[in-house]
Steps between C-alpha positions, in 0.01 A plus 500: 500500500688842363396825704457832315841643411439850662500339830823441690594165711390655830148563356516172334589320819257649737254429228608117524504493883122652471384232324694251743310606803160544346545120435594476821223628653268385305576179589540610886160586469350166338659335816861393402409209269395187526737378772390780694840606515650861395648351188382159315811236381476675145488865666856454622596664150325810556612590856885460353419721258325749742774489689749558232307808334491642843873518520560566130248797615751606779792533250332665278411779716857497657590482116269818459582723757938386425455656172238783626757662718790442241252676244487787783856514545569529094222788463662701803855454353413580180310879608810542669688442188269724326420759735859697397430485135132658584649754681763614268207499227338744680776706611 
C-alpha cells in the first residue's frame, strides 16, 4: 500500500500506527477474541507490529525534531551571513 507522495514518513507512520490501534480496539471492544484473551494465537502478528510502529513512531519524531533544530541552526547562520551584505546594500 503506497501513501500519497506529499506526505512525509512521520505523517505516514502515525497514519500506520492509527490504523494499528483502531484494530486494536476494535477488537478490545468485541471482547479479545475467541479465547477471551487480549490477543488470539493468529493476533500475535499484529501486536508485534503495534509494537514496532510504535517505536518506528518514536524515531521518527526524534528523527523530526534532530533535523528541525539543525534546520533552525542553518536559517540563523545563514541571516547572519547575510545580514552584512543587507546592510552594506542599504548603506
Amino acid at each position: 500500500m503506497r501513501e500519497p507522495v506529499g506526505e512525509n514518513a512521520l505523517d505516514q507512520a502515525v497514519k500506520r500506527l492509527d490504523r494499528a490501534l483502531s484494530q486494536l480496539e476494535q477488537r478490545l471492544a468485541k471482547g479479545g477474541g475467541a479465547s477471551g484473551g487480549l490477543f488470539a494465537p493468529g493476533d500475535a502478528k499484529l501486536a508485534a507490529e503495534l509494537e514496532q510502529a510504535h517505536a518506528r513512531e518514536k524515531d521518527l519524531e526524534a528523527a523530526g525534531a534532530e533535523a528541525s533544530a539543525a534546520l533552525g541552526r542553518a536559517i540563523a547562520e545563514i541571516k547572519t551571513a547575510l545580514a552584512p551584505a543587507q546592510e552594506t546594500q542599504e548603506a
